[in-house]
C-alpha positions in Angstrom: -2.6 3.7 -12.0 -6.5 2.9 -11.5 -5.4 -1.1 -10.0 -3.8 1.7 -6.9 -5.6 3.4 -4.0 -3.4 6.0 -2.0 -3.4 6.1 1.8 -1.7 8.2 4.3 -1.9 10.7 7.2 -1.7 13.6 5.8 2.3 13.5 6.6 3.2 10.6 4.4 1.8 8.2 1.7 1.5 4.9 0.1 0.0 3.0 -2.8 -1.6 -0.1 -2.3 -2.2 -2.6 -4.8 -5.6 -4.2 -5.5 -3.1 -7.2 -3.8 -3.2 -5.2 -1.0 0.2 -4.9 -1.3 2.0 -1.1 -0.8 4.1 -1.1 -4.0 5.3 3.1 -3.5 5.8 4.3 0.0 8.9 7.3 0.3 9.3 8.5 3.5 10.1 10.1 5.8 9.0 13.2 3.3 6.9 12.5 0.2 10.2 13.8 -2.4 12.6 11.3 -0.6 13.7 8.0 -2.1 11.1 5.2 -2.5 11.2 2.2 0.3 8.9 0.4 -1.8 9.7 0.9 -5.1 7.8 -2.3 -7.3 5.5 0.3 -9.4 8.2 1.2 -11.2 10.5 -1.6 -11.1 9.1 -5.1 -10.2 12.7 -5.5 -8.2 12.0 -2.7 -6.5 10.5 -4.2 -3.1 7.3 -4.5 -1.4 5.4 -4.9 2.0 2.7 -7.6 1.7 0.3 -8.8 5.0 -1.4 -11.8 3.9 -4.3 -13.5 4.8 -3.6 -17.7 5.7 -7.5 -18.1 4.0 -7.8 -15.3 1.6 -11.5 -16.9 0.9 -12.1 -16.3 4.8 -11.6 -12.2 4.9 -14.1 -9.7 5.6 -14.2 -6.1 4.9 -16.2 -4.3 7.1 -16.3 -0.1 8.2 -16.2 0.8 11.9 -19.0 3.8 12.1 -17.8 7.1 12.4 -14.1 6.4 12.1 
């Protein structure tokens, strides 16, 4: 599980690949079904945003946020 970082809001979560893709995402409640199922099952769907220049993007943290 180490190439997966976990983000949510306290209400729900997701884990994102190091493709910043969320490969495990249930919702609306954290026991429900899985939307985005691919950690298990490689047919089991994805949401991916994508960057046109991937050599372009920067990271960057927005102070006290």
């Amino acid at each position: 599980m180490y190439p997966y970082a976990i983000i949510g809001n306290c209400q729900v979560s997701a884990l994102v690949s190091e493709q910043a893709s969320i490969d495990w995402y249930c919702a609306p409640r954290p026991d429900s079904e899985p939307l985005f199922g691919r950690l298990l099952d490689p047919a089991g769907g994805h949401f991916t945003l994508a960057a046109p220049h991937p050599d372009q993007v920067v990271q960057s943290y927005i102070e006290n946020t």
